[in-house]
C-alpha positions in Angstrom: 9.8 -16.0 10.1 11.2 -16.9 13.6 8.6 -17.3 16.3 9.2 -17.2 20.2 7.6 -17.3 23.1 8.6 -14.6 25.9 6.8 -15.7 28.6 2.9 -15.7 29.9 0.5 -14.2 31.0 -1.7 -13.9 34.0 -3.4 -16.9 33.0 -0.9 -18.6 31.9 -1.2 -18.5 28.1 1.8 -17.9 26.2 2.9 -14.5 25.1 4.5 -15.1 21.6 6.7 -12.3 19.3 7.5 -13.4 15.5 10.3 -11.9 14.0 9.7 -11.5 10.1 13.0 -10.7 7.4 14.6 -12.2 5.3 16.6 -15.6 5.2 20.1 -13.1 5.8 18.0 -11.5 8.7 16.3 -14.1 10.3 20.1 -15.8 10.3 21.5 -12.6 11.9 18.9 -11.9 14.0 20.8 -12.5 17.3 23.8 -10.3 15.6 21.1 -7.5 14.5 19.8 -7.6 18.1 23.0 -6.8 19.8 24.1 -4.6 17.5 20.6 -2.6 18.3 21.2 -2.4 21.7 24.6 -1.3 21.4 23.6 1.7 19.5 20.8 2.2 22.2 24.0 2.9 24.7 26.7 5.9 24.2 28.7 4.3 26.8 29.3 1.1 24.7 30.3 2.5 21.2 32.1 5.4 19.9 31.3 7.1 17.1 33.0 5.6 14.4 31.7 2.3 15.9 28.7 3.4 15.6 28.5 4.0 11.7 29.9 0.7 11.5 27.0 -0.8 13.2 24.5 1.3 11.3 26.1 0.5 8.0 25.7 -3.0 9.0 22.5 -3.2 10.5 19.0 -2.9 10.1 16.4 -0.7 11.9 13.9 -3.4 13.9 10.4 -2.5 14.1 8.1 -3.5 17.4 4.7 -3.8 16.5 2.0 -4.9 19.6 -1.9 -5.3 19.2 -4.3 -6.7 21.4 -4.7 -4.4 24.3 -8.3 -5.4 25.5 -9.6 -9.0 25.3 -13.0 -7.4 23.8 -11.7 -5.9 21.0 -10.5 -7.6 17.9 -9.6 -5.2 15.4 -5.9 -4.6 16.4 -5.3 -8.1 17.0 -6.5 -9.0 13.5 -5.0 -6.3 11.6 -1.2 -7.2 12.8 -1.8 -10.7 12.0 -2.9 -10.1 8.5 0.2 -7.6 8.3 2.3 -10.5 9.3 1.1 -12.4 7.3 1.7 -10.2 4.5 5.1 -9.5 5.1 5.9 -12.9 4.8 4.4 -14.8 1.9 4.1 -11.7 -0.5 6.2 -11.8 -3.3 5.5 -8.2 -4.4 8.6 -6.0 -5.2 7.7 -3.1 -2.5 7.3 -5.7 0.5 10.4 -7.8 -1.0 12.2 -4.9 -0.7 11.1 -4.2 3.3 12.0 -7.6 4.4 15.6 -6.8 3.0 16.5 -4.0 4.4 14.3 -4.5 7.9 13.2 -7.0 10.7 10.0 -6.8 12.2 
């Protein structure tokens, strides 16, 4: 896991974003990013760069919760799946962290 914070809010609390892989992704993360964004842009890759980048790559998955102060249930559910994907040590989720970054 890599946590940040990406600024704050209206009153001033920060906003944080976690990203969760494994040690390979977490280490490429900055590598996975731009590569993401270049694929997000025809104008900055051709084709054949671009099956480069997929080969190499992993898709990144955005996950947000917490719309309305009053209402817990969203906020609670992402942390628990957080938490999940990083401490579980069963094959399926093992398998995710490998091949994704969230």
């Amino acid at each position: 896991m890599k946590f940040f914070s990406i600024g704050k809010s209206e009153e001033a609390a920060n906003i944080v974003m976690i990203a969760i892989a494994d040690e390979a992704g977490i280490k490429n993360l900055e590598q996975l990013k731009t590569a993401t964004a270049t694929l997000g842009d025809p104008r900055k890759v051709d084709a054949a760069g671009a099956e480069k980048l997929i080969a190499a790559g992993r898709p990144i998955y955005y996950l947000k919760r917490g719309i309305h102060s009053d209402e817990t249930g969203s906020t609670e559910s992402v942390l628990e799946l957080a938490y999940r994907l990083a401490v579980s040590e069963q094959p399926m989720i093992r398998q995710i962290g490998k091949k994704s970054l969230y």
